[in-house]
C-alpha positions as CSV (number, residue, x, y, z in Angstrom):
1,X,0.0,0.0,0.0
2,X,1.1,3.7,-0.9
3,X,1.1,5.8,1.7
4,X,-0.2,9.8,0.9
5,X,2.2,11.9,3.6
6,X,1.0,15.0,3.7
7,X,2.5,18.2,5.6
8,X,0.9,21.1,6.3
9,X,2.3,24.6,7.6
10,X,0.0,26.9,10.1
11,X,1.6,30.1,10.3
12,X,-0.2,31.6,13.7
13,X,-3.7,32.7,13.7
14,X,-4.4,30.4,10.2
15,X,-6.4,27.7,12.4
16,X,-4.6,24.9,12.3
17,X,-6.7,22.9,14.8
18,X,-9.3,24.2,12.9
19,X,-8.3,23.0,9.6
20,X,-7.2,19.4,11.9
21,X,-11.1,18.9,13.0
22,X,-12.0,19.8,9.1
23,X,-9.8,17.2,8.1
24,X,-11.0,14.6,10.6
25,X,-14.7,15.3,10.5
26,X,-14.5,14.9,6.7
27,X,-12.6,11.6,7.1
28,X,-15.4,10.5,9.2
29,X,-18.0,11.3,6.8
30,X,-16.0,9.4,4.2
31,X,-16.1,6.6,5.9
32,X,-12.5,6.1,7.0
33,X,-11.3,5.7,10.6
34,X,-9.4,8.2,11.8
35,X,-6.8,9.0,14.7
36,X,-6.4,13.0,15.7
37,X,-3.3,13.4,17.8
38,X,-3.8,16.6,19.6
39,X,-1.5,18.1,22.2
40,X,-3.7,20.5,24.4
41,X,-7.5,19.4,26.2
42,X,-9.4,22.5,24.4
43,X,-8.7,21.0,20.4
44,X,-9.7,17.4,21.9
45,X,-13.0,18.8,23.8
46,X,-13.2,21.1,19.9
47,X,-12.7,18.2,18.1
48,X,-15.6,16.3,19.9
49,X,-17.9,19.0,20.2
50,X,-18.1,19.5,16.6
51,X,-18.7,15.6,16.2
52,X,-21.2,15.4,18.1
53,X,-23.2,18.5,16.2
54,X,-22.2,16.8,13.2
55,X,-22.8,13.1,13.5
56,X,-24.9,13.5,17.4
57,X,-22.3,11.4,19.1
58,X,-18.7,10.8,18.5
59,X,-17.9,8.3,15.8
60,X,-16.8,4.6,16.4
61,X,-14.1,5.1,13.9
62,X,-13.0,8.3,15.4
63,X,-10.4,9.0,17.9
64,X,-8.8,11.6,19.4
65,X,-5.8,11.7,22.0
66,X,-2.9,12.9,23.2
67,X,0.7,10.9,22.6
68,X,1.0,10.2,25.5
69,X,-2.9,8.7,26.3
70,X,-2.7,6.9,23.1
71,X,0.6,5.2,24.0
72,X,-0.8,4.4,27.5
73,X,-4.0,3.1,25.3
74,X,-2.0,1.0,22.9
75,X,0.1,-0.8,26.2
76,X,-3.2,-0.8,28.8
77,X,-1.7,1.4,31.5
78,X,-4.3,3.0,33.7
79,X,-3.7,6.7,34.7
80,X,-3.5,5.8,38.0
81,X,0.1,3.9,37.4
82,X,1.4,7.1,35.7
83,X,3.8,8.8,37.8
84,X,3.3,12.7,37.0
85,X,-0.3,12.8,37.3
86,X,-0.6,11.8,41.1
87,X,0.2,14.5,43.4
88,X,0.3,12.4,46.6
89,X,2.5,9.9,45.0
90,X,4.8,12.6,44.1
91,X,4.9,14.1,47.5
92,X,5.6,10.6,48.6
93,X,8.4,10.1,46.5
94,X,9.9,13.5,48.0
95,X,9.3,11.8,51.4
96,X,10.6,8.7,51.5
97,X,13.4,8.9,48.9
98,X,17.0,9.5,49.9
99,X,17.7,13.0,48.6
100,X,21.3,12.5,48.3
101,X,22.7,15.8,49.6
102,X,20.1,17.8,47.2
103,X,17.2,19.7,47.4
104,X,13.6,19.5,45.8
105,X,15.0,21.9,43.7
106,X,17.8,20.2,42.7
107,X,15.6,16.7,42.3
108,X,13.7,19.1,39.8
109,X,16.4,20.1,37.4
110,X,17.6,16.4,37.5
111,X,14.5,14.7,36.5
112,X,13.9,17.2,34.0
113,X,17.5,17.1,32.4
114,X,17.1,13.2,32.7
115,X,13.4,13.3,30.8
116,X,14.7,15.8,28.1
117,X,17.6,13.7,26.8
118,X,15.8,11.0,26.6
119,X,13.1,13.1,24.8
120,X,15.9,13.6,23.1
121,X,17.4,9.8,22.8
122,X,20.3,10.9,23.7
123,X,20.4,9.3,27.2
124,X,22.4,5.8,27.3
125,X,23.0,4.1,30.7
126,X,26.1,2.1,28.9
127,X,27.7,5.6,27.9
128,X,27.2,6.3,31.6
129,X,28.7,3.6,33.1
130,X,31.2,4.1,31.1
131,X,31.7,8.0,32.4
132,X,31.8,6.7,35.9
133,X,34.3,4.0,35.0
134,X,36.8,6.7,33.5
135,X,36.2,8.7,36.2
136,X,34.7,11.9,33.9
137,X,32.1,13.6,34.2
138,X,28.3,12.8,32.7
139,X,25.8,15.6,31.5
140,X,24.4,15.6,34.9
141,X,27.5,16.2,37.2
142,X,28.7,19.0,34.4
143,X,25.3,20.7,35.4
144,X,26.1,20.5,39.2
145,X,23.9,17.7,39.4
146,X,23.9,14.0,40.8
147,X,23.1,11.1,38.2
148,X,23.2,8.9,41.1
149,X,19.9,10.0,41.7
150,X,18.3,9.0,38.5
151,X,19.3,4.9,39.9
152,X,17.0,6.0,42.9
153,X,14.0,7.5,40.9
154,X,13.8,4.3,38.3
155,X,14.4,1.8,41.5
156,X,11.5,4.2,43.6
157,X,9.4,3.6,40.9
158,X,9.9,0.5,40.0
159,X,9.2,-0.6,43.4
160,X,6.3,1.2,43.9
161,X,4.9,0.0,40.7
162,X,4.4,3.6,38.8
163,X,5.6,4.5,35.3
164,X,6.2,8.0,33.6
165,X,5.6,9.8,30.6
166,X,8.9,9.5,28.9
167,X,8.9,5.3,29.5
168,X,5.4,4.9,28.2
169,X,6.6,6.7,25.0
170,X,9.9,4.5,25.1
171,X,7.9,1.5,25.0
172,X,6.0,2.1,22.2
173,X,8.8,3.6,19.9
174,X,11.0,0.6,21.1
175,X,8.1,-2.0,19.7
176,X,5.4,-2.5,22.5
177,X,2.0,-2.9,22.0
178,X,0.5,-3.1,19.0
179,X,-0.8,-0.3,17.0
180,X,-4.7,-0.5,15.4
181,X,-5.8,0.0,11.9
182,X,-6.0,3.2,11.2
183,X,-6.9,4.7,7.7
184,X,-5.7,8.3,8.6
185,X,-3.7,10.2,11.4
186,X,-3.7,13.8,11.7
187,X,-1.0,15.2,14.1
188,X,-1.3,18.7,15.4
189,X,1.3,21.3,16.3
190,X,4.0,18.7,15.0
191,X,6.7,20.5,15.2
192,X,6.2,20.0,19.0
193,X,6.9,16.5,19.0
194,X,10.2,15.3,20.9
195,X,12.9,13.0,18.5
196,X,11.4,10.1,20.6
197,X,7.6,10.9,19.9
198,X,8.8,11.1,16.5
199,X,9.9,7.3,16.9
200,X,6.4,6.5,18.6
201,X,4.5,8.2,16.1
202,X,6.1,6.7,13.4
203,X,5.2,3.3,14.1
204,X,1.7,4.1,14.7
205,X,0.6,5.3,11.5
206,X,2.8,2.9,10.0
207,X,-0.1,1.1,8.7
208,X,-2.1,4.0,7.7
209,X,-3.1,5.1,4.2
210,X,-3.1,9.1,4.5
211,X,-1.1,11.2,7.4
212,X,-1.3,14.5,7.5
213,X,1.4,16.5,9.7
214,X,0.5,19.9,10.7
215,X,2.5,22.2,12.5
216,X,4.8,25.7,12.1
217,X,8.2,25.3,12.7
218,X,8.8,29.2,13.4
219,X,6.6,28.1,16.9
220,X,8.8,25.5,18.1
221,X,9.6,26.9,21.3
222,X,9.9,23.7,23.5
223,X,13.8,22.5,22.6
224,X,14.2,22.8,26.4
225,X,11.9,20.0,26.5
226,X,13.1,17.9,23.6
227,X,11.1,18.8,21.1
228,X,13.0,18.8,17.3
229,X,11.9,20.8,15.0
230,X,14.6,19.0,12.6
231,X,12.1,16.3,12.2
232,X,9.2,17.8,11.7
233,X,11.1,20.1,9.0
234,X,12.5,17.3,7.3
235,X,9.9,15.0,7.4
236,X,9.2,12.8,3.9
237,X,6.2,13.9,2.1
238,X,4.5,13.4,-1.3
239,X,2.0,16.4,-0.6
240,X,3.4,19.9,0.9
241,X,0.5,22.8,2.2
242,X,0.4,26.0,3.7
243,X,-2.4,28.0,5.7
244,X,-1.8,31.3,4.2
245,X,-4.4,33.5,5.4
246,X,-4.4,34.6,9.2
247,X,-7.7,35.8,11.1
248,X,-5.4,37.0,13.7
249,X,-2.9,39.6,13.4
250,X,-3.6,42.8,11.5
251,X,-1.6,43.9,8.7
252,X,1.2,46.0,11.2
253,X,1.6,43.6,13.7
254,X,2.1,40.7,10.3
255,X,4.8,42.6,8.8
256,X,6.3,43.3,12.4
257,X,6.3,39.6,13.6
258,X,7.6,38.4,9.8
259,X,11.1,40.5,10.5
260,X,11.5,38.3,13.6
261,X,10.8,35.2,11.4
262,X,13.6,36.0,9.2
263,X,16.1,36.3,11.6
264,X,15.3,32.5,11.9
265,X,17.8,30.8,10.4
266,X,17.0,27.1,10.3
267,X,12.7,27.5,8.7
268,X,10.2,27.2,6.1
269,X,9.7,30.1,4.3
270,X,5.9,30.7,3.9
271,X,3.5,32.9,2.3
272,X,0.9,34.9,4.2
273,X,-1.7,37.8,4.0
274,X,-4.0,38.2,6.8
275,X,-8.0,38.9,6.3
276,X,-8.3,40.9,9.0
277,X,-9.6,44.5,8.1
278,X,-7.7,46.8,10.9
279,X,-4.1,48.0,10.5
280,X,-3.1,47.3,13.9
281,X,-0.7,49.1,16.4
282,X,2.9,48.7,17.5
283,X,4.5,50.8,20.2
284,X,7.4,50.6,22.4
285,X,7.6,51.6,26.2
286,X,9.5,50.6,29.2
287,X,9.3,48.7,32.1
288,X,9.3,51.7,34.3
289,X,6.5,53.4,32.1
290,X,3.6,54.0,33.3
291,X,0.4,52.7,31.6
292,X,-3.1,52.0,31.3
293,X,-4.4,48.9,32.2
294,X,-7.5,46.8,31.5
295,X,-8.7,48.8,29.2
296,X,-9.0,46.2,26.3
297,X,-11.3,43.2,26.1
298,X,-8.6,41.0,27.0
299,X,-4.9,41.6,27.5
300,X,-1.8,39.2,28.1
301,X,1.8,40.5,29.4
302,X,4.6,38.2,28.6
303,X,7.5,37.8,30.1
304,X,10.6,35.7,28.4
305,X,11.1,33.5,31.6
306,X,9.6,33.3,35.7
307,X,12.3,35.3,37.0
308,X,11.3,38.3,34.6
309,X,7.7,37.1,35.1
310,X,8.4,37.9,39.2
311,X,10.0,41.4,38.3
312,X,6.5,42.7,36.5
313,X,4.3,41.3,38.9
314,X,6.4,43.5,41.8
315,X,6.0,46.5,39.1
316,X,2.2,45.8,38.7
317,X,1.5,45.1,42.4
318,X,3.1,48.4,43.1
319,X,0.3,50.7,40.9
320,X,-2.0,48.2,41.8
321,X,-2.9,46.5,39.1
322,X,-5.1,43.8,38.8
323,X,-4.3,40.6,36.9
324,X,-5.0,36.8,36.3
325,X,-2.0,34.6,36.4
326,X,0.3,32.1,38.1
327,X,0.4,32.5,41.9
328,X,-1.5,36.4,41.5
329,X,-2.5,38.0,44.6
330,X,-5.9,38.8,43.0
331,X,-6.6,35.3,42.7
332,X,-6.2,34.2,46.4
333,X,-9.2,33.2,48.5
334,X,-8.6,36.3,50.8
335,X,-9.4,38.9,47.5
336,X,-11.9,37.1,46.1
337,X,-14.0,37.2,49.8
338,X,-13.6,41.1,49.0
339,X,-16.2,40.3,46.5
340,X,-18.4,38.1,48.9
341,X,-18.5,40.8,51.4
342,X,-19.8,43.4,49.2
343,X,-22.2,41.3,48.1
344,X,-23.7,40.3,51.4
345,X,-23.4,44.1,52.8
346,X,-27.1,44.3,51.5
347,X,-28.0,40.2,50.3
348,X,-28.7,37.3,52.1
349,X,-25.4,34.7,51.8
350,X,-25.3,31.1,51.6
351,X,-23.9,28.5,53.8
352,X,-21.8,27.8,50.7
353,X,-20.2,31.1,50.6
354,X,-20.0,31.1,54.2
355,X,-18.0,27.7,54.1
356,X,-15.9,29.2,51.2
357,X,-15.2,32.2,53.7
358,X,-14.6,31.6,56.5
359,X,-11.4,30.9,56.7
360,X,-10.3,34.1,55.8
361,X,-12.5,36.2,58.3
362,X,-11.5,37.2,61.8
363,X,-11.9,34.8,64.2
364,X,-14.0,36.3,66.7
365,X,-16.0,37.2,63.4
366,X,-16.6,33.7,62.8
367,X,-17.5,33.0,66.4
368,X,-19.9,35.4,66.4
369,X,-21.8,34.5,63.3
370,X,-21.8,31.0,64.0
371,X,-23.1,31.6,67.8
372,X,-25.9,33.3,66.3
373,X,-26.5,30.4,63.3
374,X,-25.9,27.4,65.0
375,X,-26.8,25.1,62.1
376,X,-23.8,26.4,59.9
377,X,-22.4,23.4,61.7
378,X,-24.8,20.9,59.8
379,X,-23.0,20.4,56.7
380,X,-26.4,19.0,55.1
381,X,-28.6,21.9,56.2
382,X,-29.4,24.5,53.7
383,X,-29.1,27.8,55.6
384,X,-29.1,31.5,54.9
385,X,-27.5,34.4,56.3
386,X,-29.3,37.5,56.8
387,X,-27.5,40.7,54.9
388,X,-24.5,42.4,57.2
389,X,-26.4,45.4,57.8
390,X,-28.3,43.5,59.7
391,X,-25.7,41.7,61.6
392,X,-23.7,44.5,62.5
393,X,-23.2,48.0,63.4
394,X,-23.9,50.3,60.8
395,X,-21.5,52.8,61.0
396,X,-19.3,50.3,59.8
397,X,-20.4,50.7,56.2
398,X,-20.1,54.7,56.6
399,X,-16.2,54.2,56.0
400,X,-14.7,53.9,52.7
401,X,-13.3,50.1,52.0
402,X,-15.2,48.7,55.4
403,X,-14.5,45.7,54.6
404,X,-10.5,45.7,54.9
405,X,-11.8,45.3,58.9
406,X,-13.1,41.7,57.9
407,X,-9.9,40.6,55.7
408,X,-6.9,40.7,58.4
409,X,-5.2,37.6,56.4
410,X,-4.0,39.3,53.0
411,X,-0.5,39.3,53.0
412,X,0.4,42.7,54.3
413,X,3.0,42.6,51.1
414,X,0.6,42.9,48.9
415,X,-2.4,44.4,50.6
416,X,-1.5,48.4,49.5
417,X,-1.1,46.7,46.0
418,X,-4.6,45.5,46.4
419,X,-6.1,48.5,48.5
420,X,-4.9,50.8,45.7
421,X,-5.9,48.8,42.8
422,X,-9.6,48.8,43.8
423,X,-9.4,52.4,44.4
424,X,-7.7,53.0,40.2
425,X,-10.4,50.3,38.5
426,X,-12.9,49.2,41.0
427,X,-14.1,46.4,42.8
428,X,-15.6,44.8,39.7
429,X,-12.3,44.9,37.1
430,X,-10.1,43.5,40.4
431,X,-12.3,40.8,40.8
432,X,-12.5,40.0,36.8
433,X,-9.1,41.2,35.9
434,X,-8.3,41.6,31.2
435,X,-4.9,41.1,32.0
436,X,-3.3,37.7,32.2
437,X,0.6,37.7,32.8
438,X,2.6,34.7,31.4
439,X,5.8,33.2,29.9
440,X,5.6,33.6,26.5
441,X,5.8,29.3,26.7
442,X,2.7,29.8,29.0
443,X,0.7,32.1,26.1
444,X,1.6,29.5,23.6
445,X,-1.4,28.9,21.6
446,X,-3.6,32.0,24.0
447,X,-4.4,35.7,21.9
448,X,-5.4,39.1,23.3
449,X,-6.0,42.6,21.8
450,X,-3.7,43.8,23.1
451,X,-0.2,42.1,24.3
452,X,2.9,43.6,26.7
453,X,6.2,41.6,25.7
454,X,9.0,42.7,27.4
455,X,12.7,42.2,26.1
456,X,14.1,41.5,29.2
457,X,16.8,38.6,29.5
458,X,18.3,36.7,32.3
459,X,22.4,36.4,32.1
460,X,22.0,32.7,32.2
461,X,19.5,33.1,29.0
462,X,22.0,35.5,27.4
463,X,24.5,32.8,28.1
464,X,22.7,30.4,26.4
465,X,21.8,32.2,23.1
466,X,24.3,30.5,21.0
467,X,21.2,28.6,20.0
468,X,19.4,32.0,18.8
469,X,16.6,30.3,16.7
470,X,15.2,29.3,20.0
471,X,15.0,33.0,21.4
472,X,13.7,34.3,17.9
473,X,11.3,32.1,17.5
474,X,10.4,32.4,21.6
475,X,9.9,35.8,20.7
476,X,8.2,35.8,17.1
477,X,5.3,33.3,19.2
478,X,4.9,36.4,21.4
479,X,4.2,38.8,19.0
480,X,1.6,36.9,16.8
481,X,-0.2,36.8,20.2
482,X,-1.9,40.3,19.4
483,X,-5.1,40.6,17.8
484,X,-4.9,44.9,17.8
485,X,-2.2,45.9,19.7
486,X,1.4,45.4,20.5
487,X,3.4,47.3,23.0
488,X,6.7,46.2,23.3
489,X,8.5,46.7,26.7
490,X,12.4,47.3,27.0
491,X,13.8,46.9,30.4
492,X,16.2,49.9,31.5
493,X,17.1,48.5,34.3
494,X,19.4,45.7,32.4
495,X,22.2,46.3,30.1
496,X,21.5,46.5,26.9
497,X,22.8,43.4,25.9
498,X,20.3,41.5,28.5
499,X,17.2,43.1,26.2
500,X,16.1,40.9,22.9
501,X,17.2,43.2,20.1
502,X,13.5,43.7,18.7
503,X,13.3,45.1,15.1
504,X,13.1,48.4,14.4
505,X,9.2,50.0,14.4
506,X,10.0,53.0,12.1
507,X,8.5,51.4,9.2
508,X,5.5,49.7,11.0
């Protein structure tokens, strides 16, 4: 049988997961039986949403997974025996595990150097032994690691009778299980996949009669991780297409994110216009500008790594600016009861919301409300809470932001971020922040109207540019974030050299 390999390039914005579920759902109506290979939850719950309006339930014949669930399909392993996905089982691991002299950040960088070169298959035990034999040093002790701690992870596990990721994918590129029938395989964001998901994949649609690869190599941004954009670039096909209209970026921010693009020097070069109507809007600032925020429908501010991410959220927290995010102080239990408060100043509030509260409230508060309603203690008793004003004193509510009197467990650190935040864009925007602040690797397949990227770069990540696709490419996935507007941030407060040289704007 002759295989039909076809690649397909998605430039950002073109719908590529789009144009993956067209592909499958018309597979399906052909008859065929087809496996969709996605790599994020929201294309596999897209991908079954539109079958089910199509067909009214999903298709026998169709199937739609991630790598690593269709390798744990194809050799029966339960999620439960997977390693990374149980949180007690990894806090046990840290427990009972002899440490060797490290700390949990150490164990960290270990296990993710020791799952990347494998990713990688570049890992040998042999070529190991033979390190300690000649008394050299391995990848891991050159890091300032200990590989001596890898023996303890793989006997842990293997005593304990869990499995990871990586091995799962080892398995099946190495020959396990066997593979079904499949007439076609689609495979999203390929140029994602690590040299030994490559090896996995490649064996399951060995059998099949169409495959269609469908990626952009200009957004491989997870080397760190093992992923190998070589493979996807030079990957056999008798059938090459390009998505070359974006719905994305207007015609400012194209042009602007195409001069990144060709500083790539290892790519595809592609063809695109973009169907969207607006010119769109470049500016520069820096991190010590002030600016409005919030203002758009939905905003993102990306940082290049966490330790940049850190130094904006100190800058933000300081004006008092509200945002969604890893680990935001707007997103705590504590601010969000802000909300609950102001609601119940004049409404009734439910044990629920009580429950949910509680544990943020003064304790002599709590006392008092529950000494009045006793069956806040019954668990499986419906109760309601008469409005505050009816509770207590009302004078209270005559001063401005009574409710900071309730709330004495926000972190003092951050509570004149949050007093003066509410006081710049209200109660209602603090509580339903725009603004999202990521990594650029966090944003990765995410859009706003208007995105923040700032140029700031670690020494370590300076250090490390030899491999420069990687940062243009980081930073080209960061501009085609914006829908309307892009403002891009330099940081005076590093040398020059520690800022991503961004292109000129003069002719944008």
């Amino acid at each position: 049988m002759e295989q039909t390999r076809i690649k397909v390039y998605g430039p950002p914005g073109t719908g590529k997961t789009t144009y993956c579920i067209d592909l499958l759902c018309d597979h399906v109506m052909a008859g065929d039986s087809v496996l969709f290979i996605s790599f994020t939850r929201a294309a596999k719950e897209e991908a079954h949403r539109r079958m089910r309006t199509m067909f009214g339930d999903i298709p026998p014949q169709a199937r739609v997974h991630t790598i690593h669930a269709y390798c744990m399909k194809l050799l029966n392993i339960p999620p439960m025996c997977i390693f990374e996905t149980q949180g007690d089982v990894k806090l046990k691991f840290y427990q009972t595990v002899d440490h060797m002299g490290m700390n949990n950040s150490a164990i960290k960088q270990t296990l993710s150097l020791y799952h990347r070169l494998r990713n990688e298959q570049s890992y040998s035990k042999r070529v190991f032994d033979q390190c300690r034999e000649l008394e050299i040093d391995d990848v891991f002790t050159a890091s300032g690691l200990n590989s001596g701690f890898i023996e303890r992870y793989e006997e842990w596990k293997k005593h304990e009778a869990y499995i990871d990721f990586t091995t799962v994918v080892e398995k099946v590129a190495a020959g396990e299980g066997t593979p079904e029938k499949i007439d076609v395989v689609i495979i999203d964001e390929a140029q994602d996949l690590t040299t030994l998901q490559w090896h996995a994949v490649s064996r399951i649609y060995q059998e099949a009669r169409t495959i269609y690869v469908v990626g952009d190599d200009d957004q491989s941004i997870y080397s760190f991780l093992g992923a190998d954009v070589h493979s996807f670039l030079s990957w056999h096909c008798s059938v090459v297409r390009q998505l070359d209209h974006t719905y994305r970026l207007p015609k400012k921010i194209l042009d602007y994110s195409l001069k990144i693009a060709d500083r790539i020097s290892y790519r595809q070069d592609k063809a695109i216009q973009t169907n969207v109507e607006r010119e769109g809007q470049i500016v520069r600032a820096a991190l010590s500008d002030t600016m409005r925020f919030n203002e758009r429908d939905s905003e993102l501010y990306l940082t290049r790594n966490d330790y940049m991410l850190d130094r904006v959220k100190d800058i933000l927290l300081v004006d008092g600016v509200p945002y969604r995010g890893k680990r935001s102080p707007w997103e705590t239990r504590s601010v969000k009861t802000i909300q609950t408060l102001v609601g119940w100043e004049h409404r009734e509030l439910s044990d629920h919301d009580w429950r949910m509260s509680k544990y943020v409230l003064p304790p002599t508060f709590v006392t008092k409300i529950e000494g009045k309603f006793p069956q806040l203690h019954e668990r499986n008793l419906a109760v309601s809470i008469p409005p505050l004003r009816k509770l207590l004193d009302n004078t209270l509510f005559n001063r401005p932001f009574w409710w900071e009197l309730l709330l004495p467990r926000i972190n003092p650190q951050v509570l004149p971020g949050i007093k003066l935040g509410i006081r710049k864009y209200g109660l209602q925007t603090c509580m339903n922040p725009t603004m999202e602040l990521s990594t650029i690797h966090g944003a990765k397949g995410k859009e706003a109207d208007r995105v923040y990227l700032c140029s700031g770069l670690t020494d370590k990540i300076k250090n490390m540019m030899d491999t420069k696709d990687d940062e243009h490419r980081l930073f080209y996935v960061g501009v085609t974030r914006a829908k309307k507007e892009l403002v891009l941030i330099d940081d005076l407060y590093m040398a020059e050299e520690n800022n991503y040289p961004f292109p000129s704007t003069k002719e944008c």
